[in-house]
N, C-alpha and C positions, 0 to 999 in steps of 0.2 A: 253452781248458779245455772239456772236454766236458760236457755238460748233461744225462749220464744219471745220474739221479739213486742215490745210495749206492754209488759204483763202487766209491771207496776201504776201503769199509768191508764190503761183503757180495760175496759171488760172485756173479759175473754170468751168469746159467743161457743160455748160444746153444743149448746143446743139452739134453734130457732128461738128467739123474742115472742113470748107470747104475744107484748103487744108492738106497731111498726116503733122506730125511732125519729126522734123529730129531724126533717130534713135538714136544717140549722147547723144542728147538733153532730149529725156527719159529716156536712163539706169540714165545719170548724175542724172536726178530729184530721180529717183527709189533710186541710191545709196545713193545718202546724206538722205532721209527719212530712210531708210535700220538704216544706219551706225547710224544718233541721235535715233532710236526705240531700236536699239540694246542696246546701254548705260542702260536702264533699267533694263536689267536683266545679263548683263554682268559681274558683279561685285560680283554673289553667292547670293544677297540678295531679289531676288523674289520667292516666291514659287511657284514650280509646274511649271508648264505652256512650260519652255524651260529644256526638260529631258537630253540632251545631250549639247548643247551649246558649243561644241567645230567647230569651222570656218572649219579647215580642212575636217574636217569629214560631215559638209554640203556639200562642196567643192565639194567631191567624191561623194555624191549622187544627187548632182546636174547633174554632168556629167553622173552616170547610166541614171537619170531621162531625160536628154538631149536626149538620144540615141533614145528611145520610146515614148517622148512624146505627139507626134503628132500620135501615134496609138489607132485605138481602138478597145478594145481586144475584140470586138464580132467578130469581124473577124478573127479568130482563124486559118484559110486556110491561111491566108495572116502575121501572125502574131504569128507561134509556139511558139517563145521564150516567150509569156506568159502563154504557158500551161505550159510550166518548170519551169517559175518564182514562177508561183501561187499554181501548185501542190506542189512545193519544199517546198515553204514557210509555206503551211500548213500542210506538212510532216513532217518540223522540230518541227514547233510549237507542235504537239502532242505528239515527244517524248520525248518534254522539261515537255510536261505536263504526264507523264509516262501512254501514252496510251497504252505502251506493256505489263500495269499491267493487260488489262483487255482479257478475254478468250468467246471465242465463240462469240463476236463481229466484222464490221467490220468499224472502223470510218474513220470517213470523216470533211470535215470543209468547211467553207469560209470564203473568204478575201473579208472584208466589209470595209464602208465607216470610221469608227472609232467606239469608244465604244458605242455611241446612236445607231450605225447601228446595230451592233453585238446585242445588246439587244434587238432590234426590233425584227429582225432575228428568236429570239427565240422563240419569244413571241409566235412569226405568227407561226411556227415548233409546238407550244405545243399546240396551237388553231387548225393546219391543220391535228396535228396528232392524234387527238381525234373529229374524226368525228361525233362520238354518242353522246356528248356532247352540248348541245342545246345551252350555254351561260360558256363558257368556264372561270375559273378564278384561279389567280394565288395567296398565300400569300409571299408579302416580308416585310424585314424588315422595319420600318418607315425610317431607316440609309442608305436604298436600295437608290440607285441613282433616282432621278426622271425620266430617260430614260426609266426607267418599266411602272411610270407610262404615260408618255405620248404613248408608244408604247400600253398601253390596253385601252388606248384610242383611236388610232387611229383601233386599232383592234377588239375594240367590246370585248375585255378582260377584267373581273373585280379586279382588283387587291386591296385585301385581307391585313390591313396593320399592321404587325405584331410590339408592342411595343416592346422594349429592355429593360432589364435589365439597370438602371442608373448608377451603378458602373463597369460592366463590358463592357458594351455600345455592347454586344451583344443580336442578337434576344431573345426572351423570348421562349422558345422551349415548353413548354405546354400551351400557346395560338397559338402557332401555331399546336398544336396535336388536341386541342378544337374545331381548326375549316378550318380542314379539312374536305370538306363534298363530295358528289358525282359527283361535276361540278368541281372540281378542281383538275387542269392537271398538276401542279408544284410547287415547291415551290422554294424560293431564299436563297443565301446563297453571304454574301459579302467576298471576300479575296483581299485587304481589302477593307472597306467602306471607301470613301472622305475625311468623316467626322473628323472622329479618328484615324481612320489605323488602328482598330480593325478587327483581323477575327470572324466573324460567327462559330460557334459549326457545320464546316463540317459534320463531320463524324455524329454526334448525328440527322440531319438532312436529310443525307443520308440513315439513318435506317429509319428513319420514313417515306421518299419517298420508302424506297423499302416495309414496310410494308402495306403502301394504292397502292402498283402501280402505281406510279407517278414517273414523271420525279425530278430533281433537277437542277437547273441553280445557275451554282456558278460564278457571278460577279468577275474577275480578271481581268477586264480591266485597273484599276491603277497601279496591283501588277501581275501580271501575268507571268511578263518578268522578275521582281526582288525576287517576293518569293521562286519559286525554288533555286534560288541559293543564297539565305539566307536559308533556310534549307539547303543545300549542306555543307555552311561556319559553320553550327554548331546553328545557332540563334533558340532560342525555339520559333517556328511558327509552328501551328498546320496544319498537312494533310489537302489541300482543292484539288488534282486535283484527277487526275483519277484512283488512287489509294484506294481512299475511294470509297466501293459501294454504288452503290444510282445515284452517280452524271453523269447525262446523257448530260450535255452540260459543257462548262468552253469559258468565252470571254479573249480574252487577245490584250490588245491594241499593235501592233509593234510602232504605232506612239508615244503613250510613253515611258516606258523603254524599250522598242526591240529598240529606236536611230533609227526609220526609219522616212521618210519626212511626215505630217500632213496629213492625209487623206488614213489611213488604218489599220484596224484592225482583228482579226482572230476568229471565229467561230467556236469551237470545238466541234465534237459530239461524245461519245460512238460509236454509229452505225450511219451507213450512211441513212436508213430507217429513221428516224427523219430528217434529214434535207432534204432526197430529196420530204419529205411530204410538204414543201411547196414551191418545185419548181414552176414557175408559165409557164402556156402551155395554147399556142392559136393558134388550129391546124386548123381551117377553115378561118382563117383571108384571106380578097382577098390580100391583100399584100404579101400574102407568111405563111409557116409557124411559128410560134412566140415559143419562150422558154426563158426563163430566171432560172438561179438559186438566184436570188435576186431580192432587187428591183430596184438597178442601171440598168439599158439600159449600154448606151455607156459610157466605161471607159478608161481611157488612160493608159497605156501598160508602162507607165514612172512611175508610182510610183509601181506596181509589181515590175517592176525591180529594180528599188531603193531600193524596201524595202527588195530583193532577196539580194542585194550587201551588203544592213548594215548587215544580218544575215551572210551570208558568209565571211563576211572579217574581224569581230569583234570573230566572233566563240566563243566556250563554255567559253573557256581562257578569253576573252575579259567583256564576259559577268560578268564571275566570277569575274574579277580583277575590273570592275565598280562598282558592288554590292558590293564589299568585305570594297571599298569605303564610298559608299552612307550609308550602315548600322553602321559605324565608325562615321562617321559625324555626324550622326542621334542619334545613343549613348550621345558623346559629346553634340551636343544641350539639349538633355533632361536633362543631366545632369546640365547643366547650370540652365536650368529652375527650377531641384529640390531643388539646394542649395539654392531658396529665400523659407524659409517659406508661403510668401504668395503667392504662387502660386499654382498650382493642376495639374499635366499632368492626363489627363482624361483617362480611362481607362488602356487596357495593347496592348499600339500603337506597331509600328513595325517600318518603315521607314520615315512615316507620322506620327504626332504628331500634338496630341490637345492641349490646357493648356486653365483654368480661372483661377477665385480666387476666395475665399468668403470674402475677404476681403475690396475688392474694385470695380471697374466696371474693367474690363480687358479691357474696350475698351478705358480707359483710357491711357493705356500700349501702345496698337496700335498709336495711336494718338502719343502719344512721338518715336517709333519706324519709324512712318511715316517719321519726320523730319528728319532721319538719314537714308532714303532712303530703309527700307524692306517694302518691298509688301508682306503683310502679306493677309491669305482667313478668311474672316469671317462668323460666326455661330451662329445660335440663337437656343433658349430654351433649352438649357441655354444658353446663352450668352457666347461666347469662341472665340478665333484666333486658326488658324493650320498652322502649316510650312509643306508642302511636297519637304523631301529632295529631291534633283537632281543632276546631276553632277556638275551644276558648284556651291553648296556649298562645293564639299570638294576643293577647292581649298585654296590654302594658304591663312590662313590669316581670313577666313570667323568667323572660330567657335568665331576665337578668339573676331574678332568685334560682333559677336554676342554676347558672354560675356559679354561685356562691354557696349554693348549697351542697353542690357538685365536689367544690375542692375541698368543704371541710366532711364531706363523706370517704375522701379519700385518704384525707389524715388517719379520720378516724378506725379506716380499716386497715390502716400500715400500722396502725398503732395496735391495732387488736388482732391483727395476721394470725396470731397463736390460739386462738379460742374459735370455738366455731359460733357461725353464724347461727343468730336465733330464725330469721326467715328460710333459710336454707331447708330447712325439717318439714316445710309447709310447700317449696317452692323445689328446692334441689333436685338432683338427681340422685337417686341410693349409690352411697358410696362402694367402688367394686363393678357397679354393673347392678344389671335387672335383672335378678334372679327369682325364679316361680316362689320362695316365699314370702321376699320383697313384695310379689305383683298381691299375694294373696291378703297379707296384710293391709296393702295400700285399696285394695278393694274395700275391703273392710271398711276402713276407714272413711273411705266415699259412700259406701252405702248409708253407714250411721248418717254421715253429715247431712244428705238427702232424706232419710228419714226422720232427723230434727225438724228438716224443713217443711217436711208434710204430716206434721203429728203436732198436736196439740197437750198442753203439759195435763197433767192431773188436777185437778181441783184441789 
């Protein structure tokens, strides 16, 4: 069966429409795809992926995003309202992240593509702002998002990769002391990591970056918008913003919990000196002068503002009253999780939550969880599921199906202990270990699926 998606149902365009299609005729096709994709996560029981999911409130930045979306903001003469959008935006963001903590700086930021952007960003920042540096390298933790490392990949960066601690699923802070050497511009620090929703030992990381002269990049592109204001509500969440010395960068997605539209994120620096270090300028080009503060060119001036409208219209109140939410919710799941004996919530999570067991395959767990419609992330070595709360599980009614659905998952995997998990094969870890024809294989594997994705079937 072929895996290109709607074959049965709509035409399959391989070539241009001789003639246009009626406008009608495509929202109709957009909306009914729209309205059956929504069903998925509509219901509280996907994680992650939809942080806001309330209709009205897309409604409303659809309409900001309306206004400007045919603009593009390099045209800045033509197009003011995104120097206000974008300065605003990255003025709030620093004082959510308490940049008035720091003295004799003056920072700055930028609204990037999303969190792989914002991590790039940095990367290039810590590479362009050590010029003396012949081969520039970074340590983060093995729990560090993979956007580190593909960005010191594509940058000529070495990234350095720090184990964790197994029971507190934090970095290991004296391999990361060991091997700090003369080439290395930064170190990382998650608030929190994907993985677990464990924070990183900020602060203990931030002494050791001010004691080499090094930067700190603290990953808060998941938690960014939601940890302040879980420490505000009282939750024991350790200092990661700019409060702690040391930390000369902080990412923070708005497309995640900031409830702005997909496709932007924030870039926080101590001082502006770092980030305008790798402004990019090409002053003898015959076309004209050249300048960029990124690496986007042309960007549409609809989601600035969009993402200006979520921060303005939801305000500190708004924010507070979602988080106050989401960390209630998040409470209650785990707590569900701890009442089975054979379960383990992994480390000391915050909003996101891990869990396995040693008692069975947890992917047996998923597997029964499937049939009852959660879309749960899966994790290897060790082998585990994570839930990342969002708004639409506190809605009514979720925790409790999750209860419920929780304990006869666990039945059903004490009962099935002896048979292996069908999710596991898609989600697990290779049994043994990673060995090169495990990695080649699974390569494989990913290429096809990517290549489904961007091929269209045969006539």
């Amino acid at each position: 069966m072929s895996r290109f998606p709607y074959l049965d149902e709509y035409d399959v365009h391989r070539t241009m429409p001789d003639e246009g299609t009626a406008r009608e005729e495509i929202l109709a096709m957009m909306n009914d795809m729209a309205v059956r994709e929504n069903v998925v996560w509509e219901d509280g029981q996907c994680s992650g992926t939809m942080y806001c999911g309330d209709h009205d409130h897309y409604d409303f930045l659809n309409a900001a995003f309306s206004n400007f979306s045919y603009v593009n903001t390099l045209q800045r003469d033509m197009c003011p309202s995104a120097t206000k959008f974008e300065a605003e935006i990255i003025a709030m963001t620093l004082d959510m992240l308490r940049v008035g903590s720091l003295e004799g700086k003056n920072p700055g930021g930028l609204v990037t593509s999303g969190g792989s952007g914002s991590i790039a960003h940095a990367v290039l920042a810590y590479r362009e702002g050590n010029p003396s540096v012949a081969r520039a390298n970074m340590i983060k933790p093995e729990t560090a998002h993979p956007a580190f490392a593909k960005a010191g990949h594509l940058f000529g960066v070495d990234m350095k990769i720090a184990p964790v601690d197994p029971v507190t699923l934090q970095v290991d802070l004296e391999w990361v002391r060991a091997n700090i050497d003369d080439n290395t511009v930064a170190l990382v620090g998650s608030a929190p990591n994907y993985g677990y929703g464990t924070v990183d030992p900020i602060t203990e990381l931030g002494a050791l970056a001010l004691e080499h002269g090094i930067g700190l990049h603290v990953d808060g592109c998941l938690g960014g918008f939601l940890l302040p204001f879980g420490r505000e509500l009282g939750y024991d969440i350790p200092a990661f913003d700019f409060t702690v010395p040391g930390v000369t960068t902080i990412s923070a997605d708005t497309h995640k919990y900031g409830y702005a539209l997909k496709g932007t994120s924030v870039l926080a620096f101590a001082d502006q000196s770092l980030r305008n270090s790798q402004y990019f300028y090409l002053t003898d080009w015959s076309g004209g002068k050249y300048c960029s503060p990124g690496m986007d060119g042309s960007r549409s001036g609809g989601l600035l503002a969009a993402t200006w409208a979520a921060m303005v219209s939801l305000g500190r109140a708004g924010y507070l009253r979602y988080a106050k939410a989401i960390f209630e919710t998040s409470a209650a799941m785990q707590d569900a999780i701890r009442s089975h004996p054979s379960l383990r919530v992994m480390g000391k999570p915050s909003f996101l939550f891990s869990f396995t067991s040693d008692e069975f395959d947890i992917y047996l767990v998923n597997d029964f969880l499937r049939t009852k419609g959660w879309r749960m992330n899966g994790q290897q070595y060790p082998n585990a599921i994570h839930m990342a709360v969002t708004r639409p599980q506190t809605q009514p009614g979720v925790v409790e199906r999750w209860t419920s659905d929780l304990a006869e998952a666990v039945a059903y995997a004490k009962a099935h202990r002896d048979e292996p998990a069908k999710s596991g094969a898609i989600y697990g870890g290779v049994a043994g270990g990673m060995s090169d024809e495990a990695d080649e294989f699974i390569r494989a594997v990913m290429a096809d699926m990517m290549d489904q994705q961007a091929s269209i079937p045969p006539a």
